[in-house]
Structures are given as C-alpha cells and as structure tokens.
mmCIF file of the C-alpha atoms, coordinates in Angstrom:
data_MODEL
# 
_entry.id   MODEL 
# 
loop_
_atom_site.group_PDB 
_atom_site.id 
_atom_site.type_symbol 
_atom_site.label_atom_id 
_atom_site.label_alt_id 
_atom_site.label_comp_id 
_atom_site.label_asym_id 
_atom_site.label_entity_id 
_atom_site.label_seq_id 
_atom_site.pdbx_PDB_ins_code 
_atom_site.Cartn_x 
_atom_site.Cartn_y 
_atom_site.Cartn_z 
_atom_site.occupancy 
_atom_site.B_iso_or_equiv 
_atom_site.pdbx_formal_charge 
_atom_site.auth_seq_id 
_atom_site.auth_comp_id 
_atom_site.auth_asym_id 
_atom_site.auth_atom_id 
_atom_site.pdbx_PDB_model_num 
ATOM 1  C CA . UNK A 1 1  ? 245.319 148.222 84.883  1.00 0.00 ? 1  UNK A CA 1 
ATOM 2  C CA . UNK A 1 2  ? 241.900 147.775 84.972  1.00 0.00 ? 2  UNK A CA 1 
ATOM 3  C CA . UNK A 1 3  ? 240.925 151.701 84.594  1.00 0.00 ? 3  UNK A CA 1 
ATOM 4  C CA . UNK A 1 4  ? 243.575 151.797 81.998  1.00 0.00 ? 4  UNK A CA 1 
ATOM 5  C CA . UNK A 1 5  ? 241.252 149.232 79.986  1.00 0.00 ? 5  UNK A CA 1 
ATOM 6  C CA . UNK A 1 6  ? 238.248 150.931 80.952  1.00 0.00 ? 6  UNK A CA 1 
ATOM 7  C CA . UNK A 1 7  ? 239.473 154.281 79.938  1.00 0.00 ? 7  UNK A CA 1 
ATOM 8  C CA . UNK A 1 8  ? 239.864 152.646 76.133  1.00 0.00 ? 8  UNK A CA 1 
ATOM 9  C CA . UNK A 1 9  ? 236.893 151.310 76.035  1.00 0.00 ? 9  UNK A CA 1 
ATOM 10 C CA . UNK A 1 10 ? 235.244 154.616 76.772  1.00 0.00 ? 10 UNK A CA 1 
ATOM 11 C CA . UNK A 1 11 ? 237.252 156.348 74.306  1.00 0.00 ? 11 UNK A CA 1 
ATOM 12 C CA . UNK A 1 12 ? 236.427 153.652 71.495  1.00 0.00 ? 12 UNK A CA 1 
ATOM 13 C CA . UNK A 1 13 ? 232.459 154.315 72.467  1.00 0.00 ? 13 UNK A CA 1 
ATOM 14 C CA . UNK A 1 14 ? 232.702 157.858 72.415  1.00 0.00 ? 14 UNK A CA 1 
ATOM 15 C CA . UNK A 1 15 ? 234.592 158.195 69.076  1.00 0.00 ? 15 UNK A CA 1 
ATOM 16 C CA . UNK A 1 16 ? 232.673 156.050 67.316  1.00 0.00 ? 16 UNK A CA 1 
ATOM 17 C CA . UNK A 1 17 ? 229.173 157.301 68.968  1.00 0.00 ? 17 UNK A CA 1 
ATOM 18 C CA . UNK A 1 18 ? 230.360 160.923 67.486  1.00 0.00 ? 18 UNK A CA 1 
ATOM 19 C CA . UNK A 1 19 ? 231.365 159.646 63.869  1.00 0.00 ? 19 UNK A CA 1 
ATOM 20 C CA . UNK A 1 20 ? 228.069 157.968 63.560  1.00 0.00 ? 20 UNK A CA 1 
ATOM 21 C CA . UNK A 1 21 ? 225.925 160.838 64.963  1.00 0.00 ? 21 UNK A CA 1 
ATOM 22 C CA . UNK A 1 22 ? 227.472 163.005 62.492  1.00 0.00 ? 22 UNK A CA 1 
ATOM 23 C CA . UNK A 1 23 ? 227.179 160.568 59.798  1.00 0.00 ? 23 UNK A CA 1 
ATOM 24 C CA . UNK A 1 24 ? 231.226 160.025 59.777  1.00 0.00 ? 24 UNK A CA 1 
ATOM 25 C CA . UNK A 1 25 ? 233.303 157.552 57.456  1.00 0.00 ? 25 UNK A CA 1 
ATOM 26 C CA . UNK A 1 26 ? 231.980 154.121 57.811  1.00 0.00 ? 26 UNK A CA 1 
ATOM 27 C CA . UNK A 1 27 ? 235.224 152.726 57.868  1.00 0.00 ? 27 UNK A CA 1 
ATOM 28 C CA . UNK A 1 28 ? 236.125 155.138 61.043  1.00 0.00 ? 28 UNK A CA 1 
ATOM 29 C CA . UNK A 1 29 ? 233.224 153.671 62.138  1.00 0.00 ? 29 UNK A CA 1 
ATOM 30 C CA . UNK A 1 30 ? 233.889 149.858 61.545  1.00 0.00 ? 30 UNK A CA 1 
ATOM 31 C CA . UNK A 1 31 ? 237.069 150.544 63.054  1.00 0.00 ? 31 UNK A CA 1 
ATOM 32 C CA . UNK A 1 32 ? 235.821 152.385 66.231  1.00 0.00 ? 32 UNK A CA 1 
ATOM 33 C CA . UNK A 1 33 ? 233.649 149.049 66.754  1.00 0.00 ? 33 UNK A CA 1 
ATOM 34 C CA . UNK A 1 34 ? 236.468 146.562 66.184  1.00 0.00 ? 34 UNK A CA 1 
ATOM 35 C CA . UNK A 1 35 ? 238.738 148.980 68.571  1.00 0.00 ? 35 UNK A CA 1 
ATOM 36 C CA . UNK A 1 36 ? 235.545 148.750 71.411  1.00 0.00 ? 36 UNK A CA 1 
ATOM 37 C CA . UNK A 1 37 ? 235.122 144.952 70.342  1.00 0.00 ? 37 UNK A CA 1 
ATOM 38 C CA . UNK A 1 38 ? 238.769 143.671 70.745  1.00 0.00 ? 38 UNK A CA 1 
ATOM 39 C CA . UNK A 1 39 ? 239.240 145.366 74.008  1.00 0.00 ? 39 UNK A CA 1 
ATOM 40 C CA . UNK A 1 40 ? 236.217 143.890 76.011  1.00 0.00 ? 40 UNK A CA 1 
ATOM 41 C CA . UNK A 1 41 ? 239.182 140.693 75.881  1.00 0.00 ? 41 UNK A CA 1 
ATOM 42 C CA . UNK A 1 42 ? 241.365 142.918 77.113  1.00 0.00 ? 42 UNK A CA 1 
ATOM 43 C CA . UNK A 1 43 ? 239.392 144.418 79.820  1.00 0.00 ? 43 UNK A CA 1 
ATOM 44 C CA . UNK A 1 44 ? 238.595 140.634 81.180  1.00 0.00 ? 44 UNK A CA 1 
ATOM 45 C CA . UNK A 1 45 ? 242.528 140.008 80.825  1.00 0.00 ? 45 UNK A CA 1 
ATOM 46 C CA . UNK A 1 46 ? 243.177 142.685 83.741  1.00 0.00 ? 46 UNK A CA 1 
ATOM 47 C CA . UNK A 1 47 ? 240.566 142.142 85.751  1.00 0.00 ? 47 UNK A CA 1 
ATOM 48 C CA . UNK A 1 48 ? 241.847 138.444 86.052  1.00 0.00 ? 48 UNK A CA 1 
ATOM 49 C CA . UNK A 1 49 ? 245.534 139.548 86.360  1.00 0.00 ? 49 UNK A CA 1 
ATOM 50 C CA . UNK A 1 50 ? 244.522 142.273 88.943  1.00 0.00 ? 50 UNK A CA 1 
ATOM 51 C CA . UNK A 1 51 ? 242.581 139.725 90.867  1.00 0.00 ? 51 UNK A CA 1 
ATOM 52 C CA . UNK A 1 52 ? 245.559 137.547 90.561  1.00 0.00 ? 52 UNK A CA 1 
ATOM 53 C CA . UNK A 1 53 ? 248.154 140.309 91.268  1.00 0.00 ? 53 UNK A CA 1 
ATOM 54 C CA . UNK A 1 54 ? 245.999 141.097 94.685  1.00 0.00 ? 54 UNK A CA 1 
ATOM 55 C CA . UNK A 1 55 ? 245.766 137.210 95.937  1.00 0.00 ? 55 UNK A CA 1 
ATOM 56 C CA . UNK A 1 56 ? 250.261 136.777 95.310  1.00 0.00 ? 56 UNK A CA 1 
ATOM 57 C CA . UNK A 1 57 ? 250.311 140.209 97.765  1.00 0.00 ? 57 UNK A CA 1 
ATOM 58 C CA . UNK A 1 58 ? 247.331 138.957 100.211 1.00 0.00 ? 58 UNK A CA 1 
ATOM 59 C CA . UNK A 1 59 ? 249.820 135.528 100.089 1.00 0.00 ? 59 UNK A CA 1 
ATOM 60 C CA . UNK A 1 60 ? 252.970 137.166 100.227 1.00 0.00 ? 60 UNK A CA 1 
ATOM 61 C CA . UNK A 1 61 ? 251.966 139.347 103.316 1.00 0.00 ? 61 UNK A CA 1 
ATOM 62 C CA . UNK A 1 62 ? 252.113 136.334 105.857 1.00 0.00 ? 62 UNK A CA 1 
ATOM 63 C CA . UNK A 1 63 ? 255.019 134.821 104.464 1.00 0.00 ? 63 UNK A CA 1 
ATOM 64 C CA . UNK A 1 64 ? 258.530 136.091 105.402 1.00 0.00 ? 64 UNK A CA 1 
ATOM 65 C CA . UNK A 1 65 ? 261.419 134.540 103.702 1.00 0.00 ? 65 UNK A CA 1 
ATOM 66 C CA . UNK A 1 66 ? 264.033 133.285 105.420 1.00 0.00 ? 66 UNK A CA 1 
ATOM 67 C CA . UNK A 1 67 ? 267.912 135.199 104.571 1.00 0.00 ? 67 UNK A CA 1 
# 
C-alpha cells in the first residue's frame, strides 16, 4: 500500500508545483497543498499497517494450526 500512498503524494506535489509555476488558481493551489498535507497521515498509516501486515505473516509462518 505503501507505493500506492507514495504515488499520491507525488501526484499532489507535481500538480500543485505546475499550477503555481504557471501562476494557476490559488484555490487549485490551496487544494493541491491540503491534498499533499492530508496524505503524509496516510502515508504513515500504511507504513505501520504494512509493517504490521509483514510481522502476522513472519508469525503465521511457524505456526501450523491444528484440523
């Protein structure tokens, strides 16, 4: 997930890096920012759950249940 989250971030930057270089609506603009802003959260929200994802398979790998 975590390239997922990277990938918006990227395409928050980049939009809003264009609209201001070419002097673009400043509300595009505001909104590029909150867009980039709200999903540095996000990307810190996968990188946990991936991390957490990775330790219940590194767990689950030794354990066999019983049937």
């Amino acid at each position: 997930m975590v390239p997922f989250a990277v990938a918006g971030l990227a395409v928050w930057a980049v939009v809003g890096l264009t609209l201001a270089v070419v002097d673009g609506p400043s509300s595009w603009i505001r909104t590029c920012v909150a867009g980039f802003l709200v999903g540095i959260p996000g990307l810190a929200i996968m990188i946990i759950h991936d991390r957490r994802r990775a330790a219940r398979r590194r767990q689950g790998a030794g354990h066999v249940s019983p049937r």
